[in-house]
N, C-alpha and C positions, 0 to 999 in steps of 0.2 A: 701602656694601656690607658684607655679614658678613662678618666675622673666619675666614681658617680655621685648623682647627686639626690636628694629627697622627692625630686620633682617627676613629674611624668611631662613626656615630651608627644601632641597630638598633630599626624600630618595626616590630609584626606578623612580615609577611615581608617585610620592605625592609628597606635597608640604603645607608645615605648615606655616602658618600669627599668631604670636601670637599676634599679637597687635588688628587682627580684630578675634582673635580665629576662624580661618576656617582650615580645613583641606579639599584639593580640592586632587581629583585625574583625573591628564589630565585638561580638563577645568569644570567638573561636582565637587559640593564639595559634603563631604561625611559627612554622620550626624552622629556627635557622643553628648552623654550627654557633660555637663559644667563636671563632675569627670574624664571622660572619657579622656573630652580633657587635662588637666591638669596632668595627669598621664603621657600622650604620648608624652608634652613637657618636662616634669622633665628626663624622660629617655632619650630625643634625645639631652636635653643639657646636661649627661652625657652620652653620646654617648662610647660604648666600655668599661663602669664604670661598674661593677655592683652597683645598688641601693637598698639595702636593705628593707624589707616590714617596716621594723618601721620607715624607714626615708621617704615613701612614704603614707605614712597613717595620719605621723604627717606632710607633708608638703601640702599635698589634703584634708584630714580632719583636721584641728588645733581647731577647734573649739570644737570637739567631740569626743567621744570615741567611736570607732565601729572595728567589727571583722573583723576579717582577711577574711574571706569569704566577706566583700566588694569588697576589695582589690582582692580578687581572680575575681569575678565576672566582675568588673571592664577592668581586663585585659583581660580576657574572651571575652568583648564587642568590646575594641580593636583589638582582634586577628583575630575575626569575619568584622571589620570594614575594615581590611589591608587586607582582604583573606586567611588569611593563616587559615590551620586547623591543619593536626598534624606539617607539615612544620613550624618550628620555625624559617622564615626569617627574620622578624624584632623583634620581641620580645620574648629574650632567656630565661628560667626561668631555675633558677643556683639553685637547692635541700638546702633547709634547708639555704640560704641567702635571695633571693631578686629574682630581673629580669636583663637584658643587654640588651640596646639596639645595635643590632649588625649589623645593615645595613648599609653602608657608607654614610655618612651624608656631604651635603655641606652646607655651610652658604652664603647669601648675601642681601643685604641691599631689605629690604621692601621701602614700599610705605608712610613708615610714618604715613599713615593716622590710628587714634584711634579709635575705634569703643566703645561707654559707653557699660560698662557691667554693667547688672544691681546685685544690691546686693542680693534680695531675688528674691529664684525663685515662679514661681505663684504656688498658692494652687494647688491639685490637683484634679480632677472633682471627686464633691461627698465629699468635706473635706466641713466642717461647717464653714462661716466666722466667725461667734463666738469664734469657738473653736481656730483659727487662731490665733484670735485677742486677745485671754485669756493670757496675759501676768503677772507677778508677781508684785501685787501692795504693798508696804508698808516695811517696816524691817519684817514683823511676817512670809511671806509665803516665800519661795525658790523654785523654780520649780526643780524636782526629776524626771521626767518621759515624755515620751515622747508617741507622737499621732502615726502619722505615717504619712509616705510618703516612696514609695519606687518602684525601679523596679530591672529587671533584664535582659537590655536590650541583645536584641539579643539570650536570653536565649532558650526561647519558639522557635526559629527555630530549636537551636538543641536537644531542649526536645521530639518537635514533631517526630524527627527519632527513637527516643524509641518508637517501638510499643504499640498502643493502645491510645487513647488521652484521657485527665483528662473527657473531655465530656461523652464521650463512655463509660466508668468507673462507671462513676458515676450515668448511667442512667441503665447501665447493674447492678449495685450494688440495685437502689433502693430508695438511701438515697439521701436528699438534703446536702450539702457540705458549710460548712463557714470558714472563716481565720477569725483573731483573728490577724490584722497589729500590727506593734510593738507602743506601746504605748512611746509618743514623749517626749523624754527629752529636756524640753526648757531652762535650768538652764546654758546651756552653761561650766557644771561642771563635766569632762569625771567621777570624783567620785561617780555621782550619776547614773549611768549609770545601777549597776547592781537593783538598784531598779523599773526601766522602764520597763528592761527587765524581770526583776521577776515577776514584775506584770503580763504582756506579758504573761508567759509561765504557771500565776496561772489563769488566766482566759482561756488560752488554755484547761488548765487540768481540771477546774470545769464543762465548757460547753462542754467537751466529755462525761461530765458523764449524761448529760441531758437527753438524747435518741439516745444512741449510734445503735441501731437497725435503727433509720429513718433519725440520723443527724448524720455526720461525720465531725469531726473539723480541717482541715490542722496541720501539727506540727510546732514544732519553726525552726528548721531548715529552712522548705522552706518559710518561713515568713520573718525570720528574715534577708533573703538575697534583701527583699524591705526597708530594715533601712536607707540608705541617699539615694535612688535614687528617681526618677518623673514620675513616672506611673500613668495613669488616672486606675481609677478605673474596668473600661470595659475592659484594657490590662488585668489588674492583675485578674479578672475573668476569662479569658480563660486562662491565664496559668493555673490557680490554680485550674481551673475547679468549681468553688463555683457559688453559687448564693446570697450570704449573706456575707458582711464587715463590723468586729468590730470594730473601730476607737476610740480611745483616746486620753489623756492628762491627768497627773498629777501635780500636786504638794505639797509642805508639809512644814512644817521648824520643829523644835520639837520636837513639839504636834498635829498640824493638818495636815491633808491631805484634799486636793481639786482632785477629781477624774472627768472628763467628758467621757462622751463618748458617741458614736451614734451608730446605727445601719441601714444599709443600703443594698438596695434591689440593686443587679449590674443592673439585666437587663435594669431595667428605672432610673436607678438612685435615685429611692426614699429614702428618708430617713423620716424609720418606725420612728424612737424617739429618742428623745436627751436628757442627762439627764445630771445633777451634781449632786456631791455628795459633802458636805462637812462632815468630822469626825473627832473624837480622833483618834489620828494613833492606837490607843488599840484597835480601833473597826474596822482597815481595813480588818480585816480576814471576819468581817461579810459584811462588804458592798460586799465582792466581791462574798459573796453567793446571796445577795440582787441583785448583775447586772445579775448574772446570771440566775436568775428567771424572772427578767423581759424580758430577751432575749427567755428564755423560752417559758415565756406565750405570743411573739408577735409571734414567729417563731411554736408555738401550733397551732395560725390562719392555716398557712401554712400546715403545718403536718395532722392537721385533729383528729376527737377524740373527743369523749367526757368525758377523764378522763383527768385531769389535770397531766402534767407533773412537777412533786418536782422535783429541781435543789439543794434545800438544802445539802451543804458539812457536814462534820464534826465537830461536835461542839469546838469553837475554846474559849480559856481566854484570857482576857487582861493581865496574867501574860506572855500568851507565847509569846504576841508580840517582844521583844527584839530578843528571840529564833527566830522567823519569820524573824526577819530579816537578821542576820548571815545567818540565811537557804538559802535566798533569793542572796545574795555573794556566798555561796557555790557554787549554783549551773548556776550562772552567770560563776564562774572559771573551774566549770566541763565542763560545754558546748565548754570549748576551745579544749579541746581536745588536751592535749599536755603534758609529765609528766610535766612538772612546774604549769599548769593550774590543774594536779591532786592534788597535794601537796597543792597548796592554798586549796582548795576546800575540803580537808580533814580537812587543821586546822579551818575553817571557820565551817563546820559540826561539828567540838568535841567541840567548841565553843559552838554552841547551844546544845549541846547535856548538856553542862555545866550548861550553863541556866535552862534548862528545861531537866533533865532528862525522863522523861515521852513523848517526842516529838518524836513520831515514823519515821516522813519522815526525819529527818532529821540523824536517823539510817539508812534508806532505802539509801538518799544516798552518806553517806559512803560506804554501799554497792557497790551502781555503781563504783565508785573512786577507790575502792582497785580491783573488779571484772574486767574492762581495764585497768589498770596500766600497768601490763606489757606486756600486746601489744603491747602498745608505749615506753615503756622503756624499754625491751627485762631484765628486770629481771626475773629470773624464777617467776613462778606463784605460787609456793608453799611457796612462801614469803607473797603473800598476800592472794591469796584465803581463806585460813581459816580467817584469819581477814575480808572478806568477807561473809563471814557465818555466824559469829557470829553476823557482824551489821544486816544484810539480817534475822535472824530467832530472834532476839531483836526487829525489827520494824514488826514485824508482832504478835510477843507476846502482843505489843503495840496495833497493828490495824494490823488485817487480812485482812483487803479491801483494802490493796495500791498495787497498778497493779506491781507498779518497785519494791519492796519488790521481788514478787513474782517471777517477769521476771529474776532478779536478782539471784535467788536463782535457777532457773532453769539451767543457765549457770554455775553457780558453779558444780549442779551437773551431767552434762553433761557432759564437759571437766577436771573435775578432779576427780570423783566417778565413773564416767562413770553407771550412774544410769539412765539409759533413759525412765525407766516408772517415775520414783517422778519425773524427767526433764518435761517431756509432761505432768503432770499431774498440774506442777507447771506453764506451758505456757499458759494452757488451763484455770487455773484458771487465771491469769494471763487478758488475754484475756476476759472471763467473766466478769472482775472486769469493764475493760476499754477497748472497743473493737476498741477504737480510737487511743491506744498507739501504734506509730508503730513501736517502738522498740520491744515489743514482739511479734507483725507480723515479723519482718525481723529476729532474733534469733530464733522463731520456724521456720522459712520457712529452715534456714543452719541446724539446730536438724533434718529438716524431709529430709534433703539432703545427711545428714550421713547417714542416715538407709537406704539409696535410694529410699524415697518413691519421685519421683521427681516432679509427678502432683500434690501434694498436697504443696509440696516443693511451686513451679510453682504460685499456687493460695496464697498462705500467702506472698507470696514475693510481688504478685500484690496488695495488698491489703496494704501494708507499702508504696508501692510505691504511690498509689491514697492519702495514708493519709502524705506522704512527698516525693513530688512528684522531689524536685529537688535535694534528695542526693543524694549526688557521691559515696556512700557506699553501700546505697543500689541499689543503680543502677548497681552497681560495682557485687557485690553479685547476682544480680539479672544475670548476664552476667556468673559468675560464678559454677550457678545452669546448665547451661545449657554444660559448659564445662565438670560436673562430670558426666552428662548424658551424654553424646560423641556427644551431637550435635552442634558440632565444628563452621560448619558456624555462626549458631544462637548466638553461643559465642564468636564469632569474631566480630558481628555485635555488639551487644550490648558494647561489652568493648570499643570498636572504637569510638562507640559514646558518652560516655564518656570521653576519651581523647581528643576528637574534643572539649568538653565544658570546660577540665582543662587537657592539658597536662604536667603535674607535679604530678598528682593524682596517687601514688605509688599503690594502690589494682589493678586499671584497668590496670596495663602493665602487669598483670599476664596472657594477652593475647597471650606474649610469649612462654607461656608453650604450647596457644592455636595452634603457628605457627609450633611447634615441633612437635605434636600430626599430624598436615595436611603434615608433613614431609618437611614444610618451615623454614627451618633453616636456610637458610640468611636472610629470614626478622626476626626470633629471633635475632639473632646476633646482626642485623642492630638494631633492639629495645635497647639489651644493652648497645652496643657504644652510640647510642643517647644522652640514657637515663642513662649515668653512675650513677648519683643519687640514681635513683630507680633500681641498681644493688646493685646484691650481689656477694660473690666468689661462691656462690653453684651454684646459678639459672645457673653462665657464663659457670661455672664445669659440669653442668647438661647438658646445649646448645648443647658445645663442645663434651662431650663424647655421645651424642646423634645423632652428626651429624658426627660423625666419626673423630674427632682427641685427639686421646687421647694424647699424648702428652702434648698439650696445656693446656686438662683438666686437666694430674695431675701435671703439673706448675701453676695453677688456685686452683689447693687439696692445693698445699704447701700452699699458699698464706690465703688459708681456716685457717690452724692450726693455724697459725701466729694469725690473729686478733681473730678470733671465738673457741679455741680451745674448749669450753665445753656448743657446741650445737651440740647436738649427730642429730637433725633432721634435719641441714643443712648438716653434715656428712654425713647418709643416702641417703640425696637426691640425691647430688655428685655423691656417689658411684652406685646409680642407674642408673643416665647416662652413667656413664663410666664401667654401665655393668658387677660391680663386686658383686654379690651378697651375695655374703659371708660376705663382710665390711658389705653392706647395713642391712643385718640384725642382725649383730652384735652394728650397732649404733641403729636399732630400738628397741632394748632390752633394752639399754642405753635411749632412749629415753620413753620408755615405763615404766621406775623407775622411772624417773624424772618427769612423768605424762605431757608430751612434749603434747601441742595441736595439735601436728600431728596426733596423733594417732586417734582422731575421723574424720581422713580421709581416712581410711586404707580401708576400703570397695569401695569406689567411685573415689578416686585417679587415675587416668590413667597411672601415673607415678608407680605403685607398680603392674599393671599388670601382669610382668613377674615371680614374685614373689607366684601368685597367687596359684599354685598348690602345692606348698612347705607346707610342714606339719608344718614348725617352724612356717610361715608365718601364717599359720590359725590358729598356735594355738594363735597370739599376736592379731587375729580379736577376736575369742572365750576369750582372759581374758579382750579386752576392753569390750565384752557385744555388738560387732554388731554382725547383723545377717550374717550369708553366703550366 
């Protein structure tokens, strides 16, 4: 935690007391959370420093281990607290380091007077004092897991300018909606971290399979961004648009696990039922089919029916528990999203795969891991793809009913077979399996944006979005569907509003190409200077030779060969700016070898319009297999 000190710290018209932790603007103060505030003093006492996210994570969280999406969210609350929205006047976010606080900072002596802070903050309305108060008695137990508590302040103002509210959604849908908060690591040991959250994410996955037609379960994503904050319960219902809150606690040492958890109605706050569990860790596979039956049959009251709803998963051994748990690290390091967070999460998977050969998910996802890798790591895809395939069609030989097997294998052969009926046939299974996973809502909604079908696009993308309602990816994508259909405002809006909630979010400034398309090309421009981070030499080459200086572009081309020389689809795009279409289609050829992901944009592209009537041109839409 920062240091405080006697002094008051003055930027614009605010003014920081850290000693009474207030932050006043003029004479009114301005509320921010205890993380909130703590964040906004570490950066004004390195004022003009950048602060790196790990040195800001480990000095506001020391106690815990939690993702970077706090930390984003966090400064998110602050940027919203200062006013600014894409204006980064006080808080500069530097790509791939940290943040800078860059507004001129005066210092001079405070009032002295201390104000107690207290150590814990209070329960949040609707948490069980019991469950509170369950602490680790004796050498035998360790606490592993964690309950919940969280928010995402200020979030839901700028959620609400995304059209349609989680309300509307979900009563236009049908279905009653529950979260599943992240279950509370009280062990104080960031080690055991991915076991809280694996739980988290296996009782997400169990209770989508409940009655996915009349219940719909939030994903971990938008869950897991309430991990250290203080939201009463009634907030985190209208975000999340639910009517239903799984709350927990773990713990274990060993041999046993102690599991609590309750279930709770938002609107009145009732809480349906409170249970514990004590086990053999060999038997946690089965309790967590046991919670999820009883969540069943209280939430069947609700639903209505006279057939009873099976929650039962798949039958699990006490041999596979070891395997279970590597799986469980896997895909705690998958979820980070970063190649280094790929790489653990691969060896963490062969690991179990080691254990238990016969363990299907834990083939499935391998899958995931090799099928984004290079995304994020800009290696070609045909390094991993087929190593994705073979894990993707081994966990299904295993078990045909795993939705991410499925989803998994559809993007394979989408973007490297360019096979779009087994693609659709594999999303749609996919989909059947788990109608709650919104990952393959959001991968068929861009599938169905390639072939142009854009209202059906349109509907699968809202539908990822109700069921993870605060990713920046899909929100991003969702902004993006409406760019490939040209309806540019619409796509201006939506990317915008994402950058207002993380401007540092590299997908959403693809709003640039939005400004080019509206013939705004000094607010492109203006976006890459900004944003030099989330440029590239193509998009600048693309800008430039679209807004008429060539020159500039092919000083920006050189600049291209030099770092990028052997991405034929940043080459083409260049060269499509700058209007030369003779390069452009001789890098899409090259591109079109290398099974380049651009290529399943070649139909919707705005950018490849001029190209359109050229016979080379249709014949590279005809061998990827879209339609004309």
């Amino acid at each position: 935690m920062p240091s405080l000190t006697n002094n008051l710290y003055a930027f614009g018209d605010f003014r920081l007391d850290p000693q009474n932790r207030t932050l006043r603007l003029g004479e009114g103060p301005v509320a921010l959370t205890p993380k909130a505030f703590e964040v906004l003093l570490l950066l004004i006492q390195h004022s003009g420093q950048v602060v790196s996210k790990n040195e800001l994570m480990r000095a506001v969280w020391p106690d815990s281990f939690v993702e970077e999406s706090n930390l984003t969210q966090t400064v998110f609350t602050l940027r919203k607290a200062l006013g600014e929205t894409r204006e980064q006047r006080y808080i500069l976010t530097v790509q791939g380091r940290g943040y800078r606080f860059v507004a001129e900072v005066t210092e001079g002596p405070g009032n002295g007077h201390v104000s107690a802070v207290p150590s814990d903050l209070p329960p949040r309305m609707g948490t069980s004092v019991a469950m509170q108060a369950d602490r680790p008695s004796g050498k035998k137990f360790w606490m592993v897991s964690g309950a919940v508590f969280l928010v995402l302040v200020a979030a839901l103002t700028a959620y609400l300018r995304w059209p349609g509210s989680r309300t509307q959604q979900q009563k236009a849908s049908g279905r009653l909606m529950l979260a599943v908060l992240p279950f509370q690591n009280l062990t104080g040991d960031p080690n055991q971290e991915y076991f809280s959250d694996g739980l988290t994410e296996e009782m997400i996955s169990q209770l989508g399979s409940v009655d996915p037609n009349r219940l719909g379960v939030i994903a971990r994503t938008s869950v897991m961004r309430y991990k250290s904050s203080q939201e009463q319960l009634g907030q985190i219902g209208r975000e999340l648009g639910v009517q239903y809150v799984l709350e927990g606690s773990v713990r274990r040492d060993a041999e046993k696990v102690r599991v609590s958890a309750q279930l709770i109605q938002v609107n009145d706050q009732t809480n349906l039922w409170t249970r514990q569990y004590d086990r053999e860790l060999s038997g946690l596979l089965g309790l967590q089919d046991e919670i999820t039956q009883e969540i069943a049959d209280e939430i069947q009251l609700t639903l209505g029916g006279d057939k009873r709803v099976l929650a039962a998963g798949p039958p699990r051994t006490a041999r596979s528990y070891e395997a279970y748990d590597l799986y469980l690290k896997g895909r705690y390091f998958w979820n980070k999203r970063t190649p280094e967070g790929f790489e653990e999460a691969i060896n963490y998977f062969q690991q179990a795969i080691t254990k238990d050969p016969d363990y299907a998910r834990a083939y499935a996802g391998l899958a995931d891991c090799y099928v984004l890798q290079p995304g994020y790591s800009g290696i070609p895809q045909t390094e991993y793809l087929q190593k994705a395939r073979v894990a993707a069609l081994k966990a299904l030989q295993l078990d045909e009913g795993l939705a991410e097997a499925h989803t998994s294998l559809a993007l394979i052969t989408e973007n490297y077979d360019w096979d779009w009926q087994t693609a659709e046939k594999e999303y749609r299974r996919a989909i059947e399996l788990n109608p709650n996973y919104a990952t393959a809502h959001h991968w068929y909604a861009e599938y169905l944006t390639w072939l142009g079908r854009f209202d059906e696009a349109l509907r699968e993308s809202e539908r990822a979005r109700q069921l993870d309602p605060f990713s920046l990816i899909i929100a991003s994508d969702n902004g993006m569907i409406f760019y490939f259909s040209r309806q540019y405002d619409r796509a201006e809006e939506k990317l915008n509003a994402v950058l207002e909630m993380e401007p540092g979010f590299a997908r959403a400034h693809m709003v640039r190409l939005v400004y080019v398309e509206k013939g705004q090309f000094a607010k492109a421009l203006a976006d890459i200077e900004k944003y030099t981070p989330h440029s590239t030499p193509w998009d600048l080459a693309y800008v430039l030779g679209r807004s008429g200086h060539p020159a500039e572009a092919q000083r920006v081309l050189e600049e291209l060969k030099q770092r990028h020389p052997t991405d034929p689809a940043a080459f083409a795009f260049a060269y499509m700016g700058m209007g030369n279409k003779e390069q452009a289609l001789a890098w899409l050829e090259k591109a079109y070898a290398q099974h380049s992901n651009v290529m399943v944009t070649l139909r919707v592209d705005p950018a490849w319009d001029p190209l359109r009537s050229d016979p080379r041109f249709q014949s590279l839409v005809r061998r990827v297999g879209l339609p004309q």
